[in-house]
C-alpha positions in Angstrom: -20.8 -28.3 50.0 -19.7 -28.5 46.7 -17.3 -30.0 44.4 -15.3 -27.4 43.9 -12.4 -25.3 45.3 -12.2 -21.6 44.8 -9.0 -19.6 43.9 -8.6 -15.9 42.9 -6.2 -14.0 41.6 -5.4 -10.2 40.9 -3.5 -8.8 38.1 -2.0 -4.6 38.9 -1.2 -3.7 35.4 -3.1 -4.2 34.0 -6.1 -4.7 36.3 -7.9 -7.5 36.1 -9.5 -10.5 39.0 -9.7 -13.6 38.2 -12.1 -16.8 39.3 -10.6 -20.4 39.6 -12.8 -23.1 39.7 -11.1 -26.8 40.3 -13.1 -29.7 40.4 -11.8 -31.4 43.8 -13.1 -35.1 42.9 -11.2 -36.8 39.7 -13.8 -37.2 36.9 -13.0 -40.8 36.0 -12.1 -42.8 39.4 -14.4 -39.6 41.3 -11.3 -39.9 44.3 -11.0 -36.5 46.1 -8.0 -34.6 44.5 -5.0 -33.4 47.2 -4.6 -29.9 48.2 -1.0 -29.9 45.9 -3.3 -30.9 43.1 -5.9 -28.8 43.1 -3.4 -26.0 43.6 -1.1 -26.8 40.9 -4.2 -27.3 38.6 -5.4 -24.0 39.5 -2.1 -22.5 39.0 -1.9 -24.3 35.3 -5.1 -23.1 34.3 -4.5 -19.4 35.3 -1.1 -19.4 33.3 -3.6 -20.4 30.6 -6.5 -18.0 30.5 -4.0 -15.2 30.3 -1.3 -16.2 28.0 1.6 -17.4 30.2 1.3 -21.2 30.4 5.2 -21.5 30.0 5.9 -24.1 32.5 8.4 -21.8 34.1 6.3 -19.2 34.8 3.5 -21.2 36.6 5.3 -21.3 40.0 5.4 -17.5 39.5 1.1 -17.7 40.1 -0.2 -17.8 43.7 -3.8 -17.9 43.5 -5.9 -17.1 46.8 -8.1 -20.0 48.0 -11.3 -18.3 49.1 -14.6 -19.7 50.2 -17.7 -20.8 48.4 -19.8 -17.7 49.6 -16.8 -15.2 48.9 -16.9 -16.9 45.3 -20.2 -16.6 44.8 -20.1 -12.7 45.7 -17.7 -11.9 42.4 -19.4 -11.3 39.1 -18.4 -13.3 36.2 -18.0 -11.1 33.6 -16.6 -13.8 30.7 -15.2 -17.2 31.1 -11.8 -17.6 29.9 -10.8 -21.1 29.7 -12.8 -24.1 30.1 -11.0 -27.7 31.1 -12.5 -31.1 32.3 -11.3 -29.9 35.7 -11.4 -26.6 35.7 -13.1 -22.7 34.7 -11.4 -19.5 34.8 -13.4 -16.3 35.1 -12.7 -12.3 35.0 -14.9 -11.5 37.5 -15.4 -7.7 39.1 
């Protein structure tokens, strides 16, 4: 198992899927993150890659946690945003 949860997320207009990667472990004490946490971090990182990191609109994001294998099935296409805890993807 890794140490990383997996999120996506689909934009309709225009159309677009996205990859979350969130590092689940906390890189300087290496304690396993909450489910809130890695959520929220997903969330903030999304509102990021595409341009709507106004605090007010992050609660407006709802990434899908998916699994390790249904991850690894998307195609990155180009990495958006790079963060000590965190990667965002397009993906197809």
């Amino acid at each position: 198992m890794s140490g990383l949860a997996y999120f996506e997320y689909a934009l309709v207009l225009p159309e677009e899927r996205y990859l979350i990667e969130v590092q689940t472990r906390k890189s300087d004490s290496g304690e396993l993150r909450g489910q809130e946490e890695i959520e929220q971090i997903a969330k903030e990182s999304l509102a990021l890659a595409i341009g709507r990191g106004d605090e007010r609109e992050i609660g407006e994001f709802k990434p899908n946690p998916i699994s390790e294998s249904d991850a690894q099935i998307l195609k990155k296409v180009e990495q958006l945003l790079t963060r000590p805890e965190s990667v965002v993807y397009l993906v197809e």
